[in-house]
C-alpha positions as MATLAB code, in Angstrom:
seq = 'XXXXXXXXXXXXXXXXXXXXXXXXXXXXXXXXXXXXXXXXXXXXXXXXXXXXXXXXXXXXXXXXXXXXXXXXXXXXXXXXXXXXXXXXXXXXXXXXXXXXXXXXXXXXXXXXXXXXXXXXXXXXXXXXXXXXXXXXXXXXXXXXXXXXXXXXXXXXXXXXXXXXXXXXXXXXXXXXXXXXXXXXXXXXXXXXXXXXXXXXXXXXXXXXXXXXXXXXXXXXXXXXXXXXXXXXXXXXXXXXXXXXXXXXXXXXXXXXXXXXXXXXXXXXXXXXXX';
ca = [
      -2.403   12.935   20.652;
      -4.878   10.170   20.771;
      -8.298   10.127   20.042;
     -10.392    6.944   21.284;
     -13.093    5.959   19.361;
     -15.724    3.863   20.758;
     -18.251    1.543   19.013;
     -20.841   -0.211   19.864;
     -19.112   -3.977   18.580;
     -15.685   -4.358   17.745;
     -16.230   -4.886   13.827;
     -17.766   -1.266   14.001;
     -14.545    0.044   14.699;
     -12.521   -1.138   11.842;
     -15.689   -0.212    9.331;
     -15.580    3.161   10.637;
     -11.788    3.549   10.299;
     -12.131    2.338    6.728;
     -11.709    5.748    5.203;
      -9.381    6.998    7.055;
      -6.964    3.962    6.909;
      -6.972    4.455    2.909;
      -6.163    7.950    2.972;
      -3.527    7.380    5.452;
      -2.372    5.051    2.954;
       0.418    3.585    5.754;
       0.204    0.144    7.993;
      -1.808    0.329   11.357;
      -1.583   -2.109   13.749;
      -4.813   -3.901   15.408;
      -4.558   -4.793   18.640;
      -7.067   -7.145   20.575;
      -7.488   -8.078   23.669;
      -7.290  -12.484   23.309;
      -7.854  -13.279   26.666;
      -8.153  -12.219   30.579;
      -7.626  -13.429   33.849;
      -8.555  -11.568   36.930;
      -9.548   -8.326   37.059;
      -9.129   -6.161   33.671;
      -9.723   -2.839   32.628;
     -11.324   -4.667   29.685;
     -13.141   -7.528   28.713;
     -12.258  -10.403   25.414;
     -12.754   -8.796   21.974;
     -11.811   -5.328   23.161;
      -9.636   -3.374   20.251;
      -7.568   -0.607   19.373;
      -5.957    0.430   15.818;
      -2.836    2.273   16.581;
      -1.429    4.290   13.870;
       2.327    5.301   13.188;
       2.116    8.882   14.712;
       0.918    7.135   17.974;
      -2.979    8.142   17.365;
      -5.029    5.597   18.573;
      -9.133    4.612   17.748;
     -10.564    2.083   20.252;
      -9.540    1.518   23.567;
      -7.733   -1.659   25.122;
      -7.642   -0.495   28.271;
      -6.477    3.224   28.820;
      -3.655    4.065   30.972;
      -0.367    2.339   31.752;
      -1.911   -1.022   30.144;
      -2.570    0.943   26.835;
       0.669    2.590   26.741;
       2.628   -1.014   27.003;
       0.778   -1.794   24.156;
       1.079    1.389   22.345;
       4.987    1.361   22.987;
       5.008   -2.581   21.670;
       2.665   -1.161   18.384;
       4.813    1.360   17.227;
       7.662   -0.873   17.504;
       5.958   -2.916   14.492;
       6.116   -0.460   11.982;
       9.924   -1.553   11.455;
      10.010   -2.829    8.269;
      11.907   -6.148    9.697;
       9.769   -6.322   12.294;
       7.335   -9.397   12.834;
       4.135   -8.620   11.585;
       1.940  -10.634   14.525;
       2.633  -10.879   17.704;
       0.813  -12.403   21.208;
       1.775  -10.630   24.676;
       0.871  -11.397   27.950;
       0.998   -8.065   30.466;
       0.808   -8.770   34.270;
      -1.224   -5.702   35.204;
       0.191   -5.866   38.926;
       3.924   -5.945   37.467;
       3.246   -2.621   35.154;
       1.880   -0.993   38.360;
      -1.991   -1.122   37.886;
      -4.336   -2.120   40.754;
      -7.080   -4.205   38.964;
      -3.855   -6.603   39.306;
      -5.035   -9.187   36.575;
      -4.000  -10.557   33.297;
      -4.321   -9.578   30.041;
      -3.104  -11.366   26.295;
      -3.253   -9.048   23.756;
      -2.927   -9.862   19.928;
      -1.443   -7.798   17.898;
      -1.043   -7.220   14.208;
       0.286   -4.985   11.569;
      -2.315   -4.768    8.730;
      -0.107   -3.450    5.645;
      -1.134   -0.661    3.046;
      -3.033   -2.304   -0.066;
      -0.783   -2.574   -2.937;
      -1.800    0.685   -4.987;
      -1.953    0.699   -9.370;
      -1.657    4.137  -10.537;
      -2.125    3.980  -14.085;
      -0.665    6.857  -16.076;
      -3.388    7.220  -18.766;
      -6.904    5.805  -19.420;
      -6.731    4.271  -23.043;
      -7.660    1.064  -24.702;
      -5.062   -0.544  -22.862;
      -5.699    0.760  -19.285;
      -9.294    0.245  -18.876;
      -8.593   -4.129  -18.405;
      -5.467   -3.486  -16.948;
      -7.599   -1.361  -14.154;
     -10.047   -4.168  -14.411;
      -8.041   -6.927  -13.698;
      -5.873   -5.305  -11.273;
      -8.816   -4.246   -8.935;
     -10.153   -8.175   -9.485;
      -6.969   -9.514   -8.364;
      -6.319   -6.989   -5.364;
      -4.670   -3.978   -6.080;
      -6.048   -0.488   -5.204;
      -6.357    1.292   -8.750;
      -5.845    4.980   -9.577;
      -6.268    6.443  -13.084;
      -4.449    9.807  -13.776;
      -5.795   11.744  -16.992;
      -7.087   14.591  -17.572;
      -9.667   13.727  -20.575;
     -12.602   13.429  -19.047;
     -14.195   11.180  -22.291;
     -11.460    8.565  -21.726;
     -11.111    8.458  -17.619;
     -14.501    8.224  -16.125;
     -16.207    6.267  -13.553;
     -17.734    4.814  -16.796;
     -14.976    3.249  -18.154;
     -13.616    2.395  -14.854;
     -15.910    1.656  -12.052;
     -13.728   -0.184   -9.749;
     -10.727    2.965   -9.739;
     -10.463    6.236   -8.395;
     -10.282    8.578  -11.156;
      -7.968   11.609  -11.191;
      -8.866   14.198  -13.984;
      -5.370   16.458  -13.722;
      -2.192   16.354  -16.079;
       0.352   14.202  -15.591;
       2.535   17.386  -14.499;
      -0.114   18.623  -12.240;
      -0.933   15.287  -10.274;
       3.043   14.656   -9.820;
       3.059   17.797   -8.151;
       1.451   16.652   -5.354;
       2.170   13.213   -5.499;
       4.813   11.086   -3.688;
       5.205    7.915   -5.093;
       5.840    5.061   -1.628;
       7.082    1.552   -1.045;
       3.753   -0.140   -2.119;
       2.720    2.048   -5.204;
       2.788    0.342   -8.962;
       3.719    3.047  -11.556;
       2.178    1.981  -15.161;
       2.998    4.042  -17.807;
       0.187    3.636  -20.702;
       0.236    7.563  -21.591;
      -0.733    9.018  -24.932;
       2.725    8.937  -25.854;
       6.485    8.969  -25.683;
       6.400   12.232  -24.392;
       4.069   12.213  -22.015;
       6.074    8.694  -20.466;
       9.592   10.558  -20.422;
       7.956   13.385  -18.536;
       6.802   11.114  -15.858;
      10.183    8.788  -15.610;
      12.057   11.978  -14.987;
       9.627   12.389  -12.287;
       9.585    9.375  -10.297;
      12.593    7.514  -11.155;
      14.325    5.935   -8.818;
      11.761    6.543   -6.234;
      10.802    3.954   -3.411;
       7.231    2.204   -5.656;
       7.595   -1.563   -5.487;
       7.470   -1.114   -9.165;
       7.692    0.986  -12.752;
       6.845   -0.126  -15.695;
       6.145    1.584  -19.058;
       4.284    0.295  -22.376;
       6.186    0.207  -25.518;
       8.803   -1.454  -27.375;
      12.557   -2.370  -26.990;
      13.044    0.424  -29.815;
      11.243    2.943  -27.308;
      13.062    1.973  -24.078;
      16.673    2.022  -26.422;
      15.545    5.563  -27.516;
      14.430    6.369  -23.647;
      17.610    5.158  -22.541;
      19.706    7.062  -24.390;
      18.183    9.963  -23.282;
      18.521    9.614  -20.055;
      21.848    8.756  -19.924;
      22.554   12.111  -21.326;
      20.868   13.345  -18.332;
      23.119   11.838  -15.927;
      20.530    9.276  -14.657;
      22.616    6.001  -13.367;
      21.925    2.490  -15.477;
      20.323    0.732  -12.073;
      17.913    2.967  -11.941;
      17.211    2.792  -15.056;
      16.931   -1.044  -15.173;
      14.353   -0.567  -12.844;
      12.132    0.279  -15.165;
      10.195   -2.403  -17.411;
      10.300   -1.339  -20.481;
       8.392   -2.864  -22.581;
       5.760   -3.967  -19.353;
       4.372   -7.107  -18.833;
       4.949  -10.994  -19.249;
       5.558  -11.575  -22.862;
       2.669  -13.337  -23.838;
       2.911  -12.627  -27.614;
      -0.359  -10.610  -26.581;
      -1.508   -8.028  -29.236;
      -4.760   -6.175  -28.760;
      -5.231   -4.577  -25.484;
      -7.183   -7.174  -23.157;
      -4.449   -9.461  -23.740;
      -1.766   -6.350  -22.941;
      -3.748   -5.901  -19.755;
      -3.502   -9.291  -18.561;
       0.311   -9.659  -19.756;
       0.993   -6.520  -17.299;
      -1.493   -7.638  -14.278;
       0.646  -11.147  -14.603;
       3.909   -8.787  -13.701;
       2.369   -7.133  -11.199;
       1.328   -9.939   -9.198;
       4.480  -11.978   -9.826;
       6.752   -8.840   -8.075;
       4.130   -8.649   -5.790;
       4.283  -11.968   -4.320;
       7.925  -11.794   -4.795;
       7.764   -8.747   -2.016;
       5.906  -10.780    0.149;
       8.419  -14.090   -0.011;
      11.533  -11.417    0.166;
       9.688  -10.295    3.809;
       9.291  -13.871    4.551;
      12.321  -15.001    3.865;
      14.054  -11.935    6.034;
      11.532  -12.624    9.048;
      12.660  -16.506    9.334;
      16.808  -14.912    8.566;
      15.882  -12.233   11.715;
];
């Protein structure tokens, strides 16, 4: 069902979607209305975020002219699909009586890449910092309240549960980060059993080779397949030869960006192939 929302100026809209786009957490598409000839339902600068269950905020339009563009929207959300697009409608040709012409503009605005750091040590505090500073969305996940605070880490959203008790709730998606800089071995092999092999762009986990060897081995007794467990870095981060924990934090920040812009040529590369 849709549900129009109107605002007084265009940029009003997408302010007052703000929240709701980041709990969505999924890709909307924006479309605007780029030019008009004749008579239109509306007018240059009109706009509409469509979202994937076919909701809309905004109007472009309303009737048959809005459902063209609603049915060209939703085709978007295809992962292989281009991400902009310009269409002209002939308003007389989709069977509306104003007759005119309208361009419309449209464009898939992807999901923030998202940091959820397991853990809010020495280690995670810059590693929030410089995440936020460079992009990313930034969750922390622990339950000490003296450690994870809006204190030590103004720029995140701070979850106060257990590991267990956040991952019941919590579905890890395509553009989620999974750092592992937990209290301990324990805590980490509890959370790999949990989202391993899951769809987050990536997983990586603090420690050294002899921890991943010893990690390894036990989940290899559990059946778990050796691709997905290569997709775990183990230990995270571009070696550096980084020691004390600002230097960890930008050693793993330096990953994160690297696979993210590798995402974003990958996409490129398979638009230009399509």
């Amino acid at each position: 069902m849709s549900h129009p929302t109107t605002a007084s100026h265009p940029i009003e809209l997408l302010y007052s979607l703000r929240d709701e786009i980041d709990k969505r957490e999924e890709p909307v598409i924006l479309a605007t209305v780029v030019k008009e000839v004749g008579s239109n339902p509306q007018k240059v600068g009109a706009r509409m975020v469509l979202f994937q269950d076919g909701s809309i905020r905004g109007t472009v339009g309303g009737g048959r002219i809005e459902s063209h563009i609603i049915k060209d929207g939703l085709d978007m959300f295809s992962p292989d699909a281009e991400t902009h697009q310009l269409l002209e409608y002939n308003l007389q040709e989709i069977g509306m009586t104003c007759g005119g012409l309208m361009v419309v503009f449209l464009e898939r605005i992807d999901v923030a890449p998202h940091v959820v750091l397991f853990g809010g040590g020495h280690v995670s505090a810059p590693t929030a910092k410089l995440a936020a500073e460079v992009g990313f969305k930034v969750t922390v996940v622990d339950e000490r309240t003296e450690w994870a605070n809006k204190e030590r880490f103004p720029s995140a959203t701070i979850i106060n549960e257990s590991f267990p008790n956040f991952l019941k709730t919590f579905t890890p998606r395509a553009h989620h980060y999974l750092v592992l800089v937990s209290q301990g071995h324990a805590h980490d092999q509890k959370i790999l059993e949990q989202v391993m092999g899951g769809p987050q762009r990536f997983t990586g986990m603090i420690g050294s080779k002899k921890k991943a060897w010893s990690m390894w081995k036990h989940f290899r007794k559990l059946g778990i397949a050796e691709d997905i467990w290569n997709q775990v870095h183990c230990p995270i981060g571009i070696p550096l030869g980084e020691s004390q924990p600002a230097e960890i934090a930008v050693s793993i920040v330096a990953q994160l960006i690297q696979v993210r812009y590798q995402s974003q040529q990958t996409q490129s590369q398979q638009h230009k192939v399509g």
